[in-house]
N, C-alpha and C positions, 0 to 999 in steps of 0.2 A: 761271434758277430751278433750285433744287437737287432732285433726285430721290428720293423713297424708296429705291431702290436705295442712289444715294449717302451719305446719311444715317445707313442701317443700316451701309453698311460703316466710316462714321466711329464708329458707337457701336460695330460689336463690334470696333474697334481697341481703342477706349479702354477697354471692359470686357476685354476681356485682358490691356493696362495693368494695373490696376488688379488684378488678381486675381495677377498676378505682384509685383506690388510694385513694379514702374517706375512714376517719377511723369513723365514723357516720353511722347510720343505722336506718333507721324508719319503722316502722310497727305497723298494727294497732291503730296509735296514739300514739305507746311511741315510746320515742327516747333512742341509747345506743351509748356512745360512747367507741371505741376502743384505746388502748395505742399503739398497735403494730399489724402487721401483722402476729405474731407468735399466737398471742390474738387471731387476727381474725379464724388462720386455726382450733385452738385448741375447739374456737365454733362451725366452720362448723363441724367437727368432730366429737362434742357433737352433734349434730344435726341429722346429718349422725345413728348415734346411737341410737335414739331417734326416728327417722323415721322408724328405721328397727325393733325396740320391736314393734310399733304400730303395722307394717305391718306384725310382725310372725317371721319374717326373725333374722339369727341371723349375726354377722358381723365376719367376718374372716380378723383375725391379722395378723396373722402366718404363716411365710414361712420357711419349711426345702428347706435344697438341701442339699442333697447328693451325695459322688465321692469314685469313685474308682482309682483303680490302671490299673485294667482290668488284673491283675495280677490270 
């Protein structure tokens, strides 16, 4: 079973990736390469996700907004 610990250090690999402009990313020994940047956010997200069942937590999508008239 993979660790929060682990997890986090896999995402802030790849968001470093990513902020640099490499579409490559290594950890642990293996190497993954990226097509695109939409690629990359779509992993950190998975990740993101991924770190938050470990931890219990769950992730919020979802935003209303609501308006009135004041009527």
């Amino acid at each position: 079973m993979t660790t929060a610990a682990e997890l986090r250090a896999r995402r802030d690999a790849l968001a470093a990736q990513r902020s640099s402009g490499v579409a490559r990313v290594s950890y642990d020994g293996k190497t993954v390469e990226y097509r695109s940047v939409a690629e990359i956010d779509r992993a950190l997200e998975a990740l993101d996700r991924e770190i938050a069942s470990v931890e219990g937590r769950r992730m919020v999508r979802q935003v209303r907004v609501t308006t009135s008239k004041g009527l």
